[in-house]
matplotlib code that plots the C-alpha trace (Angstrom):
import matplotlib.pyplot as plt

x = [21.7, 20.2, 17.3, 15.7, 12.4, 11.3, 9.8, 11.9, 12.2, 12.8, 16.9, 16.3, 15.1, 17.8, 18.5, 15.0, 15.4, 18.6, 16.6, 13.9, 16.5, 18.1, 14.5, 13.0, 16.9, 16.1, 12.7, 12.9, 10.3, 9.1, 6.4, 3.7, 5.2, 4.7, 7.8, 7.1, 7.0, 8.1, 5.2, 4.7, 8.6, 7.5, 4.4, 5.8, 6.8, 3.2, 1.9, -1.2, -2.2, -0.6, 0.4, 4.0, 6.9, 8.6, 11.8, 14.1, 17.7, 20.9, 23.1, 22.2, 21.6, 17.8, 17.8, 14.0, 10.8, 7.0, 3.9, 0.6, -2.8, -5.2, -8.6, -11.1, -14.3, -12.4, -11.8, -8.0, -6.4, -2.8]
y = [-18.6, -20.4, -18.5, -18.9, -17.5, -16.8, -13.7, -10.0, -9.7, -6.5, -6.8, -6.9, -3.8, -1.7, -4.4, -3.7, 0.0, -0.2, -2.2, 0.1, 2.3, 0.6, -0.1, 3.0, 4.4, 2.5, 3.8, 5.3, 7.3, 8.1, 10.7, 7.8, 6.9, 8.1, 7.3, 5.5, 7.5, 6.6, 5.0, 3.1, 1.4, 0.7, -1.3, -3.7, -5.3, -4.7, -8.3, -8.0, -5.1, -5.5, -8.7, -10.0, -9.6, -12.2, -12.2, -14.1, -14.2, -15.2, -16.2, -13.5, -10.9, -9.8, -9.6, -9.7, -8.9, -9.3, -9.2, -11.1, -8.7, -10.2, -8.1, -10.0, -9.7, -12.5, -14.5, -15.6, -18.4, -19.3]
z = [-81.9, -79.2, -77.7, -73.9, -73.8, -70.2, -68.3, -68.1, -64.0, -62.2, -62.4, -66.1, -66.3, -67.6, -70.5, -71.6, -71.7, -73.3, -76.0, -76.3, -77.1, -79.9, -81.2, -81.3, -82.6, -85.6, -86.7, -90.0, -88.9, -85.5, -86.0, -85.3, -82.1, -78.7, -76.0, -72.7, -69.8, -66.5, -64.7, -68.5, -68.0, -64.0, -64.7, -67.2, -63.8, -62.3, -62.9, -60.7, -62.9, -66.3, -68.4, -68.2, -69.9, -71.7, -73.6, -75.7, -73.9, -75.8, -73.0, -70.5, -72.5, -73.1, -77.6, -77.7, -75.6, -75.9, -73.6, -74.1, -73.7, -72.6, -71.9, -68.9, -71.6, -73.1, -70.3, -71.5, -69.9, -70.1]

ax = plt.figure().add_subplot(projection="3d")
ax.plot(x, y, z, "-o")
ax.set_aspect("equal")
plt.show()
């Protein structure tokens, strides 16, 4: 597979629920983990506030997805 890395826009947003939903489907055990609400899924497109989302595409279809946290006490640059 032949992967495109770039950032998850807006349109993309019901590929990246639908893979949070195969994801957390295939937790052996979920007990640890608390779903995303609503406002959570909305500001993964907030980039003013928020980092951005990147994913992995094959063709057009969103396989993999990632954000880089960056807190301003350590002044990251990218």
């Amino acid at each position: 597979m032949n992967f495109v890395y770039k950032k998850i826009e807006k349109q993309d947003k019901e590929q990246l629920l639908k893979l949070i939903d195969i994801v957390l489907g295939s937790l052996e055990n979920t007990e640890y983990f608390i779903p995303y609400e609503p406002w959570e899924i909305e500001s993964m497109f907030d980039e003013k506030n928020y980092a951005p989302l990147y994913g992995a595409y094959d063709k057009d279809k969103l396989v993999r997805n990632g954000a880089i946290i960056c807190f301003a006490r350590y002044a990251c640059r990218l």
